[in-house]
PDB file of N, CA, C and O in Angstrom:
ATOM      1  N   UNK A   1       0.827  -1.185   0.000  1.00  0.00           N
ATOM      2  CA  UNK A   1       0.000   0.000   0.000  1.00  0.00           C
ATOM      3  C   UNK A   1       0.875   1.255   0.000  1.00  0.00           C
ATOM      4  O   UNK A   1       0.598   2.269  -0.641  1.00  0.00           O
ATOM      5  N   UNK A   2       1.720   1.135   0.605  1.00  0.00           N
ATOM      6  CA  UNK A   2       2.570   2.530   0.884  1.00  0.00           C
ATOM      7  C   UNK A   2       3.176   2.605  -0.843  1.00  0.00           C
ATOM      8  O   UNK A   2       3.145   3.645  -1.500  1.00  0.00           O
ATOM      9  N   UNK A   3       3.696   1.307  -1.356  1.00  0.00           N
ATOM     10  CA  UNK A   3       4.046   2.062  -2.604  1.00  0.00           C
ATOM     11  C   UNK A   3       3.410   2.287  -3.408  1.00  0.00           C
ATOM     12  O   UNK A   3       3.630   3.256  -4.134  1.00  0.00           O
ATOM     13  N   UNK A   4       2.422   1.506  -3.573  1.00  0.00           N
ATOM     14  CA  UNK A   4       1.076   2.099  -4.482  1.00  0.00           C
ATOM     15  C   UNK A   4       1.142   3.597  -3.933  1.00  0.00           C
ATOM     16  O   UNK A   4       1.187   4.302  -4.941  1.00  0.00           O
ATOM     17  N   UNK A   5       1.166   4.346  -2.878  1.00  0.00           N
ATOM     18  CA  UNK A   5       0.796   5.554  -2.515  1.00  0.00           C
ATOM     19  C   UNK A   5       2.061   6.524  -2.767  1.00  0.00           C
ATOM     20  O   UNK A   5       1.940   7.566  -3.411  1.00  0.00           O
ATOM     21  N   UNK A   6       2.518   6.365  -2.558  1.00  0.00           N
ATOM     22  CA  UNK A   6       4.227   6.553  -3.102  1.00  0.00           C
ATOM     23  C   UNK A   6       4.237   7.037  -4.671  1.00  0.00           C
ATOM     24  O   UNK A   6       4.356   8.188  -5.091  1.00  0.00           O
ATOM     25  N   UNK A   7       4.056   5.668  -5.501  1.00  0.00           N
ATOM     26  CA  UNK A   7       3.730   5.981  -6.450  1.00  0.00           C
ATOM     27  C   UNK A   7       2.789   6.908  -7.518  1.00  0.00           C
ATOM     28  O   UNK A   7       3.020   7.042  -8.719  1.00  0.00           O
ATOM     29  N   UNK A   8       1.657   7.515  -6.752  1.00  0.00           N
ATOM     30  CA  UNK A   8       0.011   7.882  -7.035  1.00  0.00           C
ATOM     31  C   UNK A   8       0.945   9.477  -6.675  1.00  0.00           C
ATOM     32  O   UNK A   8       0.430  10.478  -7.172  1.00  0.00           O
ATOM     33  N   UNK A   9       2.166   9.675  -5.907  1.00  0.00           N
ATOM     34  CA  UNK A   9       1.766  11.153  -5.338  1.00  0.00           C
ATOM     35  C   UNK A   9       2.066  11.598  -4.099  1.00  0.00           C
ATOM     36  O   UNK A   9       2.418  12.737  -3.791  1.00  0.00           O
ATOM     37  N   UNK A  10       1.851  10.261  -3.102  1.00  0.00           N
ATOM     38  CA  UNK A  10       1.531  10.977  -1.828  1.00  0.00           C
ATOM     39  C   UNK A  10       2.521  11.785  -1.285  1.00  0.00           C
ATOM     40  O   UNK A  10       3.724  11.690  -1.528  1.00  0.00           O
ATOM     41  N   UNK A  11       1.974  12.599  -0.530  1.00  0.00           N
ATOM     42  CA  UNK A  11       3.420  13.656   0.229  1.00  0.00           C
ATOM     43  C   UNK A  11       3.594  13.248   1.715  1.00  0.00           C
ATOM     44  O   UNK A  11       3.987  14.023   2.587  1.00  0.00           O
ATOM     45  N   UNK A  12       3.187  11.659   1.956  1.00  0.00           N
ATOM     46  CA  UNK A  12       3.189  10.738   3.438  1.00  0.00           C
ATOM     47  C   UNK A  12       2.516   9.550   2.843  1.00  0.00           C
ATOM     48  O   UNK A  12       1.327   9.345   3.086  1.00  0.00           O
ATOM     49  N   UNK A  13       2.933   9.070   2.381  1.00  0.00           N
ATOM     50  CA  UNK A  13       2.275   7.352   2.381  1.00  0.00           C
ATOM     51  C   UNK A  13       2.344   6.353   3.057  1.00  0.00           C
ATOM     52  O   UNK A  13       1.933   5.218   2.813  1.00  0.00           O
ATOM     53  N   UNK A  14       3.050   6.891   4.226  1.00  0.00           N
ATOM     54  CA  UNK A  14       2.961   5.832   5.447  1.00  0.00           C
ATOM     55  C   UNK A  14       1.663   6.186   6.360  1.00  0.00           C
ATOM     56  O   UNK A  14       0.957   5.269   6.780  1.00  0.00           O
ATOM     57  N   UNK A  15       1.418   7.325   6.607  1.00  0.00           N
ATOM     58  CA  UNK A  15       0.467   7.809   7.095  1.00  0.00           C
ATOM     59  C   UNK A  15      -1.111   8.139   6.106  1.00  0.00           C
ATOM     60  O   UNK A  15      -2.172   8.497   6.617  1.00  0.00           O
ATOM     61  N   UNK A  16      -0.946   7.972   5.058  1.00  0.00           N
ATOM     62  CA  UNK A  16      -1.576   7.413   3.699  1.00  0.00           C
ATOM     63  C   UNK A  16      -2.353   6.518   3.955  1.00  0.00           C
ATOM     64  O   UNK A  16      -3.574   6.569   4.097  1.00  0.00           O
ATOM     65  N   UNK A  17      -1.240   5.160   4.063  1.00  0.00           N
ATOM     66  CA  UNK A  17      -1.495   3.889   4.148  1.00  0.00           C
ATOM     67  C   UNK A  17      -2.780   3.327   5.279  1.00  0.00           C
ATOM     68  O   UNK A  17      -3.663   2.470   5.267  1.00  0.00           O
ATOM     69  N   UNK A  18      -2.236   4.450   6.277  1.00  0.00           N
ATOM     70  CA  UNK A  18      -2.920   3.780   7.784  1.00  0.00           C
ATOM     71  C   UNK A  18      -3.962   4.256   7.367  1.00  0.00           C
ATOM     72  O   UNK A  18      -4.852   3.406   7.353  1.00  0.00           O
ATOM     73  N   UNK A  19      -4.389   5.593   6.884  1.00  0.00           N
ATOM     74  CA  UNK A  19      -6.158   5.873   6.667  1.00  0.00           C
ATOM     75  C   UNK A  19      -6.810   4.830   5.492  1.00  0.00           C
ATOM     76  O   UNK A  19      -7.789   4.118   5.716  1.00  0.00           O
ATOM     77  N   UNK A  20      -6.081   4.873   4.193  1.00  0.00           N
ATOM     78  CA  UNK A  20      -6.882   3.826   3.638  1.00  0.00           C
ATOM     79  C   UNK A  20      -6.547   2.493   4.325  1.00  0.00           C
ATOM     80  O   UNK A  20      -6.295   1.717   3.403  1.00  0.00           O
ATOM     81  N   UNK A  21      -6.478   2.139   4.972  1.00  0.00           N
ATOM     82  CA  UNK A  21      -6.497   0.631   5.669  1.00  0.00           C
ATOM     83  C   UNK A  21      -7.680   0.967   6.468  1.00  0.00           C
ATOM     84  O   UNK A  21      -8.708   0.314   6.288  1.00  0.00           O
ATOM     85  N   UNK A  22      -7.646   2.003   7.412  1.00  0.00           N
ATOM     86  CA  UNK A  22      -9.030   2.584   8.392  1.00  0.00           C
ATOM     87  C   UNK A  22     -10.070   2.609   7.490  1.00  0.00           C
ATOM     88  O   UNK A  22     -11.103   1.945   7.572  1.00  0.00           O
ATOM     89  N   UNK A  23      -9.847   3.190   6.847  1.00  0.00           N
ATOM     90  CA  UNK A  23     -11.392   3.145   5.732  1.00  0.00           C
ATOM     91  C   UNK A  23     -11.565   1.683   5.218  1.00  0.00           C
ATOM     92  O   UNK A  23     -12.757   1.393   5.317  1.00  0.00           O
ATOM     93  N   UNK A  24     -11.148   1.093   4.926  1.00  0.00           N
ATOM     94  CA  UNK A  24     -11.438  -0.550   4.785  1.00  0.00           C
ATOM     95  C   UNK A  24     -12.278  -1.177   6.041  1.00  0.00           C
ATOM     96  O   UNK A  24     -13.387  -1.711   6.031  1.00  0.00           O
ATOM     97  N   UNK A  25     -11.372  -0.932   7.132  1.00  0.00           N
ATOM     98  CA  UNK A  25     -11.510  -1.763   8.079  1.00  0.00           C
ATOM     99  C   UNK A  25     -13.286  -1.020   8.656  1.00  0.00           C
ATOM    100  O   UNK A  25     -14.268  -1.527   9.198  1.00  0.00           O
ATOM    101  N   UNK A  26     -13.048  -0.047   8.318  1.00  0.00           N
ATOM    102  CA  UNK A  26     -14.346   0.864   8.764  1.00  0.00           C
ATOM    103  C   UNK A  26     -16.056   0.434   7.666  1.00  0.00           C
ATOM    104  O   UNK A  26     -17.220   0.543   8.053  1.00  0.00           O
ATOM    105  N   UNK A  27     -15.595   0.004   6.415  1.00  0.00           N
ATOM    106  CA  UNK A  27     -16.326  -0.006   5.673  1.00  0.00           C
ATOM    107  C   UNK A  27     -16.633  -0.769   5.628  1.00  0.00           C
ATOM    108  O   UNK A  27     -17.794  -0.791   5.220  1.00  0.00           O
ATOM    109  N   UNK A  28     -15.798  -2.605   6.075  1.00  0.00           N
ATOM    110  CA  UNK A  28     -16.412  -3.618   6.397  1.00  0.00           C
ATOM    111  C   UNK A  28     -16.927  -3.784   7.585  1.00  0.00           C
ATOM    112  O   UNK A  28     -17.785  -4.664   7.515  1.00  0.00           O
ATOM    113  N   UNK A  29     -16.804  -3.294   8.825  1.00  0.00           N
ATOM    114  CA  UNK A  29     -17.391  -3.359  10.122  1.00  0.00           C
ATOM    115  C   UNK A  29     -18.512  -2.826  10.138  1.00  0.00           C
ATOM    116  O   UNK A  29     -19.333  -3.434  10.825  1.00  0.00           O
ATOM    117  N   UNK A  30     -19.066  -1.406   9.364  1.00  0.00           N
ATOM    118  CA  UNK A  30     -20.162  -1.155   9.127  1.00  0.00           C
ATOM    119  C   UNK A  30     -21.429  -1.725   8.358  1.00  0.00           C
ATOM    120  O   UNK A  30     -22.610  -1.563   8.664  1.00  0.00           O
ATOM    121  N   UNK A  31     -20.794  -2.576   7.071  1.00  0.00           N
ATOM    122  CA  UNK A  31     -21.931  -3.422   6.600  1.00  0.00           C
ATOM    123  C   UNK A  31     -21.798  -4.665   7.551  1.00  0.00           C
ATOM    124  O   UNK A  31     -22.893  -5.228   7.586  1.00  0.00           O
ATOM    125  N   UNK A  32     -20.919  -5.274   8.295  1.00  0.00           N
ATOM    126  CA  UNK A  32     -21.441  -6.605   8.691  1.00  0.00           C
ATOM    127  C   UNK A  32     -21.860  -6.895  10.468  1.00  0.00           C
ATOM    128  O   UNK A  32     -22.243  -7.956  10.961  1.00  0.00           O
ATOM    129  N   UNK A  33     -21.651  -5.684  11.104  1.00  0.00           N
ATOM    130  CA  UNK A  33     -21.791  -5.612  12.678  1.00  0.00           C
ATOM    131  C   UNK A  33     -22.175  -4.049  12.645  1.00  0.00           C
ATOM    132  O   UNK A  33     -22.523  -3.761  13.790  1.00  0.00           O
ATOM    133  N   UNK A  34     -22.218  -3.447  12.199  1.00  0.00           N
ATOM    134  CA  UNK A  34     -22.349  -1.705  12.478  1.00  0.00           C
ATOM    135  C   UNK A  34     -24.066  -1.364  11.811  1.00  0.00           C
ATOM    136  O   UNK A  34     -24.815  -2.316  11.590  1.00  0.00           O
ATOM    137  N   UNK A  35     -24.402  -0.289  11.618  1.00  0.00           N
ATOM    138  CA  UNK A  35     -25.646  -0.080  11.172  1.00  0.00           C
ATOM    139  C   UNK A  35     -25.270   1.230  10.217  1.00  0.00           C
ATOM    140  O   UNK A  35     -25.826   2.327  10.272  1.00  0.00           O
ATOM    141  N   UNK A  36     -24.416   0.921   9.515  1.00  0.00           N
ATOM    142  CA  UNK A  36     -24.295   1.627   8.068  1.00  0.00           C
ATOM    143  C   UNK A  36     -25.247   1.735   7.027  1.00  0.00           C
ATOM    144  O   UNK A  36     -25.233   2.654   6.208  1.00  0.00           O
ATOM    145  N   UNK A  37     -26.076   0.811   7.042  1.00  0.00           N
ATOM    146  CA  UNK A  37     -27.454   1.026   6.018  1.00  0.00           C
ATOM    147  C   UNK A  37     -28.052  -0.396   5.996  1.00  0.00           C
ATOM    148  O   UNK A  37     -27.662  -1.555   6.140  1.00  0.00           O
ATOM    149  N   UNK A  38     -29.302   0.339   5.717  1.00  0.00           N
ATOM    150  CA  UNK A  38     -30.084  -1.892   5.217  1.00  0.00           C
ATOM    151  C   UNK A  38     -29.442  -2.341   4.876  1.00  0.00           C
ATOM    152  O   UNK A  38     -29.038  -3.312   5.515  1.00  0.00           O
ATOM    153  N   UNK A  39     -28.576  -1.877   3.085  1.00  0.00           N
ATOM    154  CA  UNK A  39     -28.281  -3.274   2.453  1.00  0.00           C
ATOM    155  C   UNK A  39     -26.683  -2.875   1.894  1.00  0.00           C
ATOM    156  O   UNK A  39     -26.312  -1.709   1.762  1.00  0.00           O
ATOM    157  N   UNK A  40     -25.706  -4.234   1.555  1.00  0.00           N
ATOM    158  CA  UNK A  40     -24.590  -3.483   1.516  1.00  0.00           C
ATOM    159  C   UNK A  40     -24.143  -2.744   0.597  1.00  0.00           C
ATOM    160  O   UNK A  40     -24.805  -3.048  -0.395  1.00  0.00           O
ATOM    161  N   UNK A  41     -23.282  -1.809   0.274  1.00  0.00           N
ATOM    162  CA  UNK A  41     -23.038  -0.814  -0.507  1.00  0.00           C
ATOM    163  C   UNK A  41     -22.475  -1.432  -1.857  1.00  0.00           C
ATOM    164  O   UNK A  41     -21.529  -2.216  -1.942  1.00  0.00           O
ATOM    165  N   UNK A  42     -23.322  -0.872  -3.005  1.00  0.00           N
ATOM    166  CA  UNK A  42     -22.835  -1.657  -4.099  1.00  0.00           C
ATOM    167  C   UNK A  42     -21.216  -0.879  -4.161  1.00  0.00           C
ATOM    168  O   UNK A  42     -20.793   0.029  -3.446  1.00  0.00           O
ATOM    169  N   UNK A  43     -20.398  -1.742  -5.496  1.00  0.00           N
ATOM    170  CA  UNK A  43     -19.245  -1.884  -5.804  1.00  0.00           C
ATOM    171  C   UNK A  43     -19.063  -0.644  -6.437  1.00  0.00           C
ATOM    172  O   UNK A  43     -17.908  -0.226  -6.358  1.00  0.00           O
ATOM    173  N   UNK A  44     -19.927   0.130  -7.092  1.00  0.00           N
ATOM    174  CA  UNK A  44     -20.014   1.859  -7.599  1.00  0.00           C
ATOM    175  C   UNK A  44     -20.196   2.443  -6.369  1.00  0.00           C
ATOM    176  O   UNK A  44     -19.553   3.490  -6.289  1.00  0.00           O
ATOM    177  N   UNK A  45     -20.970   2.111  -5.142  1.00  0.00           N
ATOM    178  CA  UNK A  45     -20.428   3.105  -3.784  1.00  0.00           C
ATOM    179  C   UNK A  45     -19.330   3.297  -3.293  1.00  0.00           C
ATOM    180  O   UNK A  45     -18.888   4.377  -2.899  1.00  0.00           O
ATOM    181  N   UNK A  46     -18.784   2.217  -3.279  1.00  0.00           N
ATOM    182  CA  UNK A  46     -17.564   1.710  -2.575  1.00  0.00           C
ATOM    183  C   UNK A  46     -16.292   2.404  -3.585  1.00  0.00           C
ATOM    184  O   UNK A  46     -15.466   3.249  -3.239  1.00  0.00           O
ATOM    185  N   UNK A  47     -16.401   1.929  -4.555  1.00  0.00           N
ATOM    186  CA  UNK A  47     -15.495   3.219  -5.516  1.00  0.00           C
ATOM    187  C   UNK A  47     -15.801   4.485  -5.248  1.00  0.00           C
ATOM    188  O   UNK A  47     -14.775   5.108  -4.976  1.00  0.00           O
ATOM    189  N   UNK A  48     -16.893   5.230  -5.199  1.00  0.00           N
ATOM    190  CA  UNK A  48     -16.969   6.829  -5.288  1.00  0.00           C
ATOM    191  C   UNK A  48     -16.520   7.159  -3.931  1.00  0.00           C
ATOM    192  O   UNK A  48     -16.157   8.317  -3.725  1.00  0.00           O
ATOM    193  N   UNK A  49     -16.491   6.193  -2.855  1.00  0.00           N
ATOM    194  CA  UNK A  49     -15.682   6.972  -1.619  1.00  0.00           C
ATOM    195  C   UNK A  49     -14.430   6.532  -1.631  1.00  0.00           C
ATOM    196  O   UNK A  49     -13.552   7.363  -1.400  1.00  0.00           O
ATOM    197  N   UNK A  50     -14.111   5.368  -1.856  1.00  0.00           N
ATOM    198  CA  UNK A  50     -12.446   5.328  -1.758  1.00  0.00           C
ATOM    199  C   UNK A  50     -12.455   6.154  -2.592  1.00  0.00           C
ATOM    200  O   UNK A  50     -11.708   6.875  -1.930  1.00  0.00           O
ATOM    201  N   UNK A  51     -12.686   6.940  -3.793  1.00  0.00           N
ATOM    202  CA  UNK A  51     -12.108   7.495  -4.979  1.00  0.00           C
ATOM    203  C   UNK A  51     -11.930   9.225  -4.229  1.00  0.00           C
ATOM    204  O   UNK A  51     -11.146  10.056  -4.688  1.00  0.00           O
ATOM    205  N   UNK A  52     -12.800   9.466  -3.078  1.00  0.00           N
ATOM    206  CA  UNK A  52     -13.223  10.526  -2.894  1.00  0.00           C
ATOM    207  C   UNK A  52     -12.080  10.694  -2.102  1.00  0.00           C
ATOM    208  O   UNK A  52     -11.303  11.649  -2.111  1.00  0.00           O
ATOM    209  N   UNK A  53     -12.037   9.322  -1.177  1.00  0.00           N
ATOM    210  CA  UNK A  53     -10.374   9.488  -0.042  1.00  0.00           C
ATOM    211  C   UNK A  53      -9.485  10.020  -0.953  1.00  0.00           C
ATOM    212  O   UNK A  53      -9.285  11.213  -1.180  1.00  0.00           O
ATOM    213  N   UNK A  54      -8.884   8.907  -1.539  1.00  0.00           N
ATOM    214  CA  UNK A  54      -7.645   8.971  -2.431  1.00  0.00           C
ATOM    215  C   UNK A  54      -7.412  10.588  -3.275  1.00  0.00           C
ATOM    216  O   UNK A  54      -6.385  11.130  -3.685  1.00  0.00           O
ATOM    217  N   UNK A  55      -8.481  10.908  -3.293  1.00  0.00           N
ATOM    218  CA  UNK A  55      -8.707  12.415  -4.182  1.00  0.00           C
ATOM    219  C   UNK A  55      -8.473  13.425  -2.878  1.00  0.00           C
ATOM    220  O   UNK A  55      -8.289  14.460  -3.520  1.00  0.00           O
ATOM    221  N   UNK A  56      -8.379  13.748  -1.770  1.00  0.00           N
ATOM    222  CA  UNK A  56      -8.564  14.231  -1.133  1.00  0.00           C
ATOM    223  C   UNK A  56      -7.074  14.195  -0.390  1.00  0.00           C
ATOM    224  O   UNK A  56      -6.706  15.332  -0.095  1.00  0.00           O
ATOM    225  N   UNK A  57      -6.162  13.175  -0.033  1.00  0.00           N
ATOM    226  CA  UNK A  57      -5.311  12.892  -0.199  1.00  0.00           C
ATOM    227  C   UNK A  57      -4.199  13.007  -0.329  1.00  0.00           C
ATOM    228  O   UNK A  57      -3.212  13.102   0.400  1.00  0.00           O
ATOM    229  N   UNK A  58      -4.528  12.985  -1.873  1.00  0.00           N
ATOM    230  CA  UNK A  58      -3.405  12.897  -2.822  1.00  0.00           C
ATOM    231  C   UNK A  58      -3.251  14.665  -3.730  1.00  0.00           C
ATOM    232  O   UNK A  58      -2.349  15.212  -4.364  1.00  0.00           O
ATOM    233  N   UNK A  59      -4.784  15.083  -3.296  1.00  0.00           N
ATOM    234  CA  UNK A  59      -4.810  16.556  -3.628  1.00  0.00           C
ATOM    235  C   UNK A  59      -5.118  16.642  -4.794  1.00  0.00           C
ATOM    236  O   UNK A  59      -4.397  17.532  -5.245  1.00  0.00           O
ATOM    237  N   UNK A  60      -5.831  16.217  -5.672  1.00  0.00           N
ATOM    238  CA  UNK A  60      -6.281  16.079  -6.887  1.00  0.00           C
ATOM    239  C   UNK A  60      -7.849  16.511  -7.258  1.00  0.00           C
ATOM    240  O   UNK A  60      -8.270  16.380  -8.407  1.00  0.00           O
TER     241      UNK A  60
END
């Protein structure tokens, strides 16, 4: 992960790394024990927010 992030831009991809890992770990705990919504987030949700992290980020 860090070099994927490394690579993309980042100006900290160690500290990069740890939020998109949090957002994973956050996004599966919410559909399967959390109350994130009725039903789970299709595969076009799940892209437009990682896409939104990574954009945010990386400063783009």
């Amino acid at each position: 992960m860090i070099a994927l992030l490394t690579a993309a831009g980042s100006t900290d991809p160690e500290r990069h790394a740890q939020n998109v890992i949090a957002w994973c770990d956050g996004a599966m705990f919410s559909c399967t024990a959390g109350q994130y919504q009725a039903s789970v987030p299709t595969r076009d949700a799940l892209r437009t927010s990682c896409t939104e992290l990574l954009v945010g980020m990386l400063n783009r």
